[in-house]
C-alpha positions, 0 to 999 in steps of 0.5 A, a space after each residue: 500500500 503506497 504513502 496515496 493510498 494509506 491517506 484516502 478515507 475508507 481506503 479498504 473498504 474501496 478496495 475490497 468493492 473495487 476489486 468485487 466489481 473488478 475495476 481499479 479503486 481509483 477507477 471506481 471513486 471517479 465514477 462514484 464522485 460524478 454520480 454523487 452530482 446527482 443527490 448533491 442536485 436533488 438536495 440541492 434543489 430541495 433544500 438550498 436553490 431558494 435561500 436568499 443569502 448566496 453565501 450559503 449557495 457558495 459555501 454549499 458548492 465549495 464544501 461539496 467539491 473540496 470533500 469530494 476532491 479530497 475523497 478522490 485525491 486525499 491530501 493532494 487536494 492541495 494542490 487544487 487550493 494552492 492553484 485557486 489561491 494564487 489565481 485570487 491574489 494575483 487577481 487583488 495585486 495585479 489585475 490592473 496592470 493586464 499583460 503582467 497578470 495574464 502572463 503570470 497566472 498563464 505561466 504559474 498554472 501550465 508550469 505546475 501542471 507540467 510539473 505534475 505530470 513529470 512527477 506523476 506520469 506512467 505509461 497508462 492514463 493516470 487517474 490522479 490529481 493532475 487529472 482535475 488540475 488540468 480542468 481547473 488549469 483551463 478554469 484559472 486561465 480563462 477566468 483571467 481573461 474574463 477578469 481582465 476583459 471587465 477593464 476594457 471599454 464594452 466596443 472593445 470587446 468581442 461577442 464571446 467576450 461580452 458574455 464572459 467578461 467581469 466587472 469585478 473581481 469576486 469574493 474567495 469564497 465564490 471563487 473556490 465554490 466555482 472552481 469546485 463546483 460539484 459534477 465540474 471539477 473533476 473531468 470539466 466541462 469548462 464554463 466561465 463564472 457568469 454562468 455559474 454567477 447567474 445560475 446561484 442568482 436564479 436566473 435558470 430556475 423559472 425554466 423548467 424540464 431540466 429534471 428530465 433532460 438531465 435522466 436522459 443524460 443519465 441514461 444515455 451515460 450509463 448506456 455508452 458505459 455498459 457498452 464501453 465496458 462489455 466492448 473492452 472486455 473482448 477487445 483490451 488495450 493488451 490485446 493489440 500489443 501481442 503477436 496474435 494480433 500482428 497474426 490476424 488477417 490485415 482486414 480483421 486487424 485494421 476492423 478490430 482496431 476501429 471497433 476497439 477505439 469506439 468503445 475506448 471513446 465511450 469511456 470518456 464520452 461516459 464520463 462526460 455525459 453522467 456528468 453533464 446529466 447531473 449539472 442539467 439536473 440541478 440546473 446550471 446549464 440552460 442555454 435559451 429556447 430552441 426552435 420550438 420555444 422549448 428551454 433548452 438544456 445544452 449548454 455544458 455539452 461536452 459531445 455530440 451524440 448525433 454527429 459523433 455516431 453517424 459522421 463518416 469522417 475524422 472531422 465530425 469527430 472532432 466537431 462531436 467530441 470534447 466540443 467544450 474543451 475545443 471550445 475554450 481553446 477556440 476563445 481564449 488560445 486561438 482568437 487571443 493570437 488574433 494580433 499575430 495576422 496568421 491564422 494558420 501560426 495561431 491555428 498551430 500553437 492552438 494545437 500545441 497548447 492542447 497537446 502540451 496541456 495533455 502532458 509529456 507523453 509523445 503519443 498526444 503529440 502524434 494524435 494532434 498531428 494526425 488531426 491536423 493531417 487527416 482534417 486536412 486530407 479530407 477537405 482535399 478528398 473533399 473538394 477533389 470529388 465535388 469539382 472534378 469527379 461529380 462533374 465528370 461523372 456526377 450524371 451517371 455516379 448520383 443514378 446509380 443505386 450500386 455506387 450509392 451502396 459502395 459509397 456508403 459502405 466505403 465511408 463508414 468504414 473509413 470510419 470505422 477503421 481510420 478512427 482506429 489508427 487516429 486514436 491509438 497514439 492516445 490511448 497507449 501514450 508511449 513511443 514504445 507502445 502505439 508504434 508497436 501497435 502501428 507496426 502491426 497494421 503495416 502502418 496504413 495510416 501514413 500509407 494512405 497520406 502519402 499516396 493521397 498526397 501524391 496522387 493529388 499534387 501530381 494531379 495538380 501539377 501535370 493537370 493545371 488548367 483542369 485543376 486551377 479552381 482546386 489549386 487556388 482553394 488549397 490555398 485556403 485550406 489552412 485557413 478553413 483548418 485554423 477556424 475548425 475549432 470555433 467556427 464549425 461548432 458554432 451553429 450548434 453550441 454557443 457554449 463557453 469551454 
């Protein structure tokens, strides 16, 4: 029993049900944390959402969060105070001179993080303190900016700004019940403390059917789950470093691995959908009516369900999954570096940001840059098919009953199986690890760039006069790349992670 362990309360009690259920005890006290949103809601609700005095709303949230942060990380939960705190004081010393406050909180958090992970990291996905920290590192810096767009004239600030933006600077207690506000610190979502402000006010509660969007959420956690853990039974991350894999048929392997990131998926989209369910239940996240005057409940979505099952490309991923994270960085990394005039330079150190935010481990870097890659290939693929091939033979491909077929099945499986290489870097993190499990499906990720490439530069070259139009988008490509973050979320979430 290590020193982490013998300090978390009720210790052998958590093993010895961890172990019935067959699940790691770290595993095990993440999962009942984020169900415990749902009675901390009920109570919540029942009790507190009508008291006048916001005190005891704060005091309620932060008491909360801190007791279970604490069940979850022992007394490494200072950490998490350490990190609010010097936010705080900075904010009282420093708020008023911008660039200096917002590049020392900016500094001090990715630093202490980074330095959490080179202490912390293993091969695996660790279940420790760094992993909050990193929420409320996204947490502290954004609430930064919003503290120092609250000093800035109301012409001088964007639409995304206006909302976020704060007047003044609020109490500590307010400031600790945000940062550890039940059923979001632990695996996000992100949102700024205008929201949270205006919930504790009451500003949602004469809104109603929050109760019931928030079940279906639940159910719809607890279903992906189920799914996710009955998929890993049979296919397990081991599986697929040992030579019974390499031996498989190539089409088996490249299917079994597809499969096996879907369900490696749900994990997370679980995760966030429970946790979504329960800050829908006790009210924080209405966003305005929908198109039938209905409230509408959405606004810490964290995925998208609809796109992310029936896409057919790494894009609808990216556009479905972890839309609040991608969000944030969208607002507060990316639109921040508007002052450089590159988008493609600001596009890049987004990325960056992310992936280093992620931690050391190479196989986040490669994940990034196969999306940036594959994105990219697919809006050429993209535009190849609709300005030359449907012109060709469009009259004869769209009556044809057969290519429809093919090309539906072509599509999903491109999904299906490209997921698969795209996702491995950041399940088994290691160099040593995702290239053995690359090496095993004859690397046909890379395989299929690098032809597409070829393929579609020769084109270019030897083709120009028919291919003017494509060479003059491509140009635009990088900027279609830069905005994906932001804009392509848009129509659908106005959130603010």
């Amino acid at each position: 029993m290590t020193e982490f362990e013998e300090d978390l309360p009720h210790n052998g009690l958590m093993d010895v049900i961890a172990s019935g259920v067959g699940v790691p005890v770290e595993a095990l006290r993440l999962l009942l944390t984020i169900l415990a949103g749902y009675p901390v809601a009920a109570f919540y609700q029942k009790f507190l959402a009508v008291i006048a005095d916001k005190t005891v709303h704060h005091m309620f949230f932060a008491g909360c969060g801190a007791g279970l942060c604490y069940f979850n990380y022992g007394r490494d939960t200072y950490h998490s105070l350490i990190a609010i705190l010097t936010t705080y004081f900075l904010v009282l010393l420093l708020r008023k001179k911008t660039q200096i406050f917002l590049a020392i909180n900016f500094i001090f958090h990715m630093s202490y993080l980074l330095l959490g992970y080179f202490y912390t990291s293993s091969n695996d996905y660790d279940i420790l303190w760094t992993m909050p920290h990193c929420i409320l590192v996204l947490r502290m810096i954004g609430y930064g900016f919003d503290i120092t767009d609250g000093l800035k004239e109301e012409s001088e600030l964007s639409k995304d700004q206006k909302e976020t933006a704060l007047k003044e600077p609020p109490s500590l207690l307010e400031l600790l019940a945000f940062s550890y506000f039940p059923s979001g610190f632990l695996v996000g979502p992100q949102f700024p403390f205008r929201r949270y402000k205006a919930f504790v006010d009451g500003q949602f509660r004469q809104h109603e059917g929050n109760v019931e969007a928030g079940v279906r959420r639940f159910g719809a956690g607890a279903f992906y789950l189920i799914v996710c853990q009955v998929g890993l039974r049979y296919l397990p991350d081991s599986y697929f470093l040992t030579p019974e894999f390499a031996q498989v048929s190539f089409v088996k392997r490249i299917y079994f691995l597809g499969f096996w990131a879907k369900f490696s998926l749900y994990k997370y989209i679980s995760c966030w959908l429970l946790t979504e369910g329960a800050l829908i239940c006790i009210g924080l996240t209405y966003k305005g009516e929908d198109k039938n005057g209905q409230p509408d409940w959405s606004g810490c979505s964290n995925v998208k369900l609809k796109l992310l099952e029936t896409g057919n490309t790494m894009e609808h991923y990216v556009q479905s999954f972890n839309v609040n994270t991608n969000q944030w960085v969208g607002q507060y990394i990316y639109k921040r570096l508007k002052f450089l005039n590159n988008r493609t330079i600001s596009y890049g150190a987004a990325l960056g940001f992310l992936a280093i935010w992620h931690g050391y481990h190479s196989g986040y870097y490669m994940t990034f840059l196969m999306e940036y890659m594959v994105v990219s290939t697919e809006k050429q693929i993209t535009r190849f098919y609709t300005k030359v091939v449907l012109p060709q033979w469009g009259h004869i491909l769209n009556n044809s009953d057969i290519y429809k077929l093919l090309y539906f099945i072509t599509l999903k499986s491109y999904n299906v199986v490209y997921m698969g290489w795209c996702l491995t870097a950041f399940v088994f993190l290691k160099y040593e690890r995702w290239i053995v499990v690359y090496g095993a499906v004859n690397y046909y990720g890379f395989t299929f760039l690098v032809l597409w490439a070829a393929f579609y530069h020769t084109y270019n070259h030897f083709f120009r006069s028919s291919s003017r139009k494509l060479a003059g988008e491509d140009q635009k490509l990088q900027d279609n790349n830069t905005d994906k973050l932001v804009e392509e979320k848009k129509p659908e979430d106005k959130k603010s992670e």
